[in-house]
C-alpha positions, 0 to 999 in steps of 0.5 A: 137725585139721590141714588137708589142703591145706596139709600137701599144699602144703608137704611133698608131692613129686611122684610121690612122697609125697601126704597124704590122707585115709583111714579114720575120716577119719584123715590118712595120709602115702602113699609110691609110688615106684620102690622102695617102696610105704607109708603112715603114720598121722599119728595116732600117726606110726603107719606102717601099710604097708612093701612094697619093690618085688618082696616081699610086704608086710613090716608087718602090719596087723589087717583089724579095726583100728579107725580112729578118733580117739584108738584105737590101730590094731592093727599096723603101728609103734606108737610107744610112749612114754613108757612101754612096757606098762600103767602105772597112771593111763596109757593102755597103752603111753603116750599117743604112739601115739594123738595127732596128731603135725605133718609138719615135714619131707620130702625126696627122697634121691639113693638114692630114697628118702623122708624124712619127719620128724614131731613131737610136743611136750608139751601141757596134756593129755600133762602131765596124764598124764606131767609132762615137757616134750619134744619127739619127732621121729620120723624116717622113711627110706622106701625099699627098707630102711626106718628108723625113728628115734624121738629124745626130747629132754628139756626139762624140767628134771628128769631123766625116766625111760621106756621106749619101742619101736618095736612093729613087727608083721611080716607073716610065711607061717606063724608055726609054720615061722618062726625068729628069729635073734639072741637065742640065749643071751639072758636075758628076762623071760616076761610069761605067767610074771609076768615071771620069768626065763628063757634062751634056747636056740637060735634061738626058734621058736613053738608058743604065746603068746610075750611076752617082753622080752630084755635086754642084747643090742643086736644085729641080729635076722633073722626067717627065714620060708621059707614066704615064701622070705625073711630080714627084718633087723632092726638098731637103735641106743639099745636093749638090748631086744628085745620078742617076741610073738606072741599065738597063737589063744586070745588073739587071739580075746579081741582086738576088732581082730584075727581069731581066725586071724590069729595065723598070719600076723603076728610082732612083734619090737620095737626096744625100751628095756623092762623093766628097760632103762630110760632116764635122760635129764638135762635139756637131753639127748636120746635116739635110738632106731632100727631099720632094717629090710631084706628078704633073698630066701633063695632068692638 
């Protein structure tokens, strides 16, 4: 486990950003400044809290999520690499999420906001799992808008083929009065339906369990949620897909780490190459994935 002392002494920035301990005995990355409050996980370079001065908090995280080492939380960023979804042989959504990913980085900007950089390399145990040499970096810019960028560097000497997302949950009033923008004309694939294809008409809104991964659009998404008087934007690089889900009652009540009832209050659109977006990535080459998130008061 990495010491607590040490990561303190050479990335902390005073007044800033601290390292600390927190539930499970996981380590956390903990942002308070002027602009932002967050933490994040460094199981899984999991951000659990994004919350600008003056709004509501925009990531969602489960009240049930279980923290323990190598469990998966329930909310907030998974990073899911290298793979997106079950895989045979594999933990669901790759096995990035659940390991302990080393600081290497952070940084005060002039805007005020924290960088911090975190990394993940191959080891005996992920080429048991997935044989590939990498390294991962994920790359937080934490400040009244937050970005996220996700870079895969292959070191191998084969070509690797994966999917990825940043699988963002997001915090929302009321599912049944929110509407996501920016995927009208869209094709996807409906997981509930065995991945069959179908089109987006208008702007989606929700009624039911929603899982589906929209293709070839690269374009920005805005969650509208008037219950909370607000607009999140959500822009990104390196993706063709977008994932959206929202798993309503019925499945949320199968769900250990989720209340029954929480379906209400959280949304996932996800920064994704899923489906069939699939990357090819020679060796020696590499891949940036990012997704920069801002919040917009509609009343203003």
């Amino acid at each position: 486990m990495p010491d607590l002392a040490d990561i303190n002494h050479r990335f902390a920035l005073p007044d800033h950003l601290h390292f600390e301990r927190g539930p499970g005995e996981l380590l956390f990355a903990a942002v308070r400044t002027e602009l932002v409050s967050a933490r994040l996980c460094l199981q899984g370079a999991h951000l659990t809290d994004w919350q600008p001065r003056g709004h509501k908090p925009v990531i969602w995280l489960s009240p049930k999520a279980i923290y323990a080492p190598g469990q998966a939380l329930r909310g907030g960023v998974p990073v899911c690499w290298p793979w997106f979804g079950a895989q045979a042989g594999g933990p669901a959504h790759g096995f990035a999420r659940t390991l302990t990913w080393a600081v290497s980085s952070s940084a005060l900007n002039a805007d005020g906001s924290v960088r911090l950089q975190l990394g993940l390399v191959d080891n005996a145990q992920t080429r048991g799992i997935w044989n590939h040499r990498f390294t991962l970096c994920l790359e937080c810019t934490i400040g009244a808008t937050l970005t996220l960028k996700l870079t895969t560097v292959n070191c191998s000497d084969t070509t690797m083929t994966l999917t990825q997302a940043l699988h963002s949950y997001f915090a929302v009033g009321n599912i049944e009065a929110v509407v996501v923008h920016g995927l009208e004309n869209c094709a996807y694939q409906d997981k509930l339906r065995g991945f069959a294809w179908d089109h987006q008409r208008g702007p989606i809104r929700f009624a039911q369990e929603t899982d589906r991964i929209y293709v070839d659009r690269s374009a920005q998404c805005v969650i509208e949620d008037p219950s909370w008087d607000r607009r999140l934007h959500i822009a990104k690089t390196g993706s063709a897909s977008t994932v959206v889900w929202n798993p309503w009652r019925e499945r949320a009540a199968t769900l250990t780490d989720m209340p029954a009832e929480s379906y209400r209050d959280m949304l996932c659109v996800e920064t994704s190459n899923a489906g069939d977006d699939q990357l090819q990535i020679a060796p020696g080459a590499q891949h940036a994935l990012s997704a920069h998130i801002s919040v917009e008061t509609i009343s203003s």
